[in-house]
C-alpha positions in Angstrom: 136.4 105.0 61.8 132.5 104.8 61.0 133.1 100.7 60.1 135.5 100.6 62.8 132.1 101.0 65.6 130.3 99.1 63.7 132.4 96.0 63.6 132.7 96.7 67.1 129.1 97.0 67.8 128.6 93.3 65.8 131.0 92.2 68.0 129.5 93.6 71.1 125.8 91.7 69.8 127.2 88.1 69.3 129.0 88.3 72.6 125.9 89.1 74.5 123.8 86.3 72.2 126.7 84.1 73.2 126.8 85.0 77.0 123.3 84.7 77.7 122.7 81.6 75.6 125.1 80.2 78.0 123.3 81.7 80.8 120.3 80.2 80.3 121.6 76.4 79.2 123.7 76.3 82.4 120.7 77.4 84.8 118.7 74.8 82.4 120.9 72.2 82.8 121.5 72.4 86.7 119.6 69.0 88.5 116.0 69.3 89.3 112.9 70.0 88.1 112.4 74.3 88.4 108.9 74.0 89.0 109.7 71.5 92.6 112.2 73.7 93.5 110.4 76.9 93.2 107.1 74.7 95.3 107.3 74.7 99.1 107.4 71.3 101.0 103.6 72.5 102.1 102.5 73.0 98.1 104.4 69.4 97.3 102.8 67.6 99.9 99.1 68.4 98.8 99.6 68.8 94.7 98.9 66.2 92.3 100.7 65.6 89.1 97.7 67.6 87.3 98.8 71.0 88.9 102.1 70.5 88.9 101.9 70.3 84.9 99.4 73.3 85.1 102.6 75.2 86.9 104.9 74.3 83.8 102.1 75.5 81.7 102.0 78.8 83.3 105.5 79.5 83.5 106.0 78.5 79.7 108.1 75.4 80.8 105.7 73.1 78.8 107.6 74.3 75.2 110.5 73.7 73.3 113.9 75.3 74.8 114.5 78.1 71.9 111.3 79.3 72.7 112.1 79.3 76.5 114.9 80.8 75.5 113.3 84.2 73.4 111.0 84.5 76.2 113.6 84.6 78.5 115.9 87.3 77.0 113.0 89.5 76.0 111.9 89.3 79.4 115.2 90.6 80.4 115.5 93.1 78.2 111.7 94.4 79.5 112.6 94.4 82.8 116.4 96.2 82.0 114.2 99.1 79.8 111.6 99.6 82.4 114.2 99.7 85.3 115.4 103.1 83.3 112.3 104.3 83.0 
């Protein structure tokens, strides 16, 4: 029984690894750049290429995808833990 739950709990881990890896690739690979989208018409109008690259920067867009992609599920996992808090 006791290998049982924990074959079942393995399970359970690579389907979640599996489900939001393909989260985070589909939202990744929908058209557009994330920063433009998340800028107003207002910020576009008045922002140069400089702070537009200083936006990627801050929001970590600037580095490779697996490390997007850590920094994404942790932050998910945060936000679940301090939700039950």
């Amino acid at each position: 029984m006791t290998s049982y739950i924990i074959r079942r709990l393995l399970q359970s881990i690579v389907v979640l690894l599996i489900v939001t890896f393909m989260i985070f690739f589909t939202m990744r690979l929908l058209p557009g750049d994330p920063i433009l989208m998340y800028m107003t018409m207002r910020d576009m109008e008045g922002s140069t290429q400089a702070e537009v690259d200083a936006m990627k920067k801050e929001f970590g867009l600037d580095k490779p995808m697996m490390v997007q992609y850590v920094k994404w599920v942790s932050d998910a996992v945060r936000a679940t833990l301090e939700n039950q808090s």
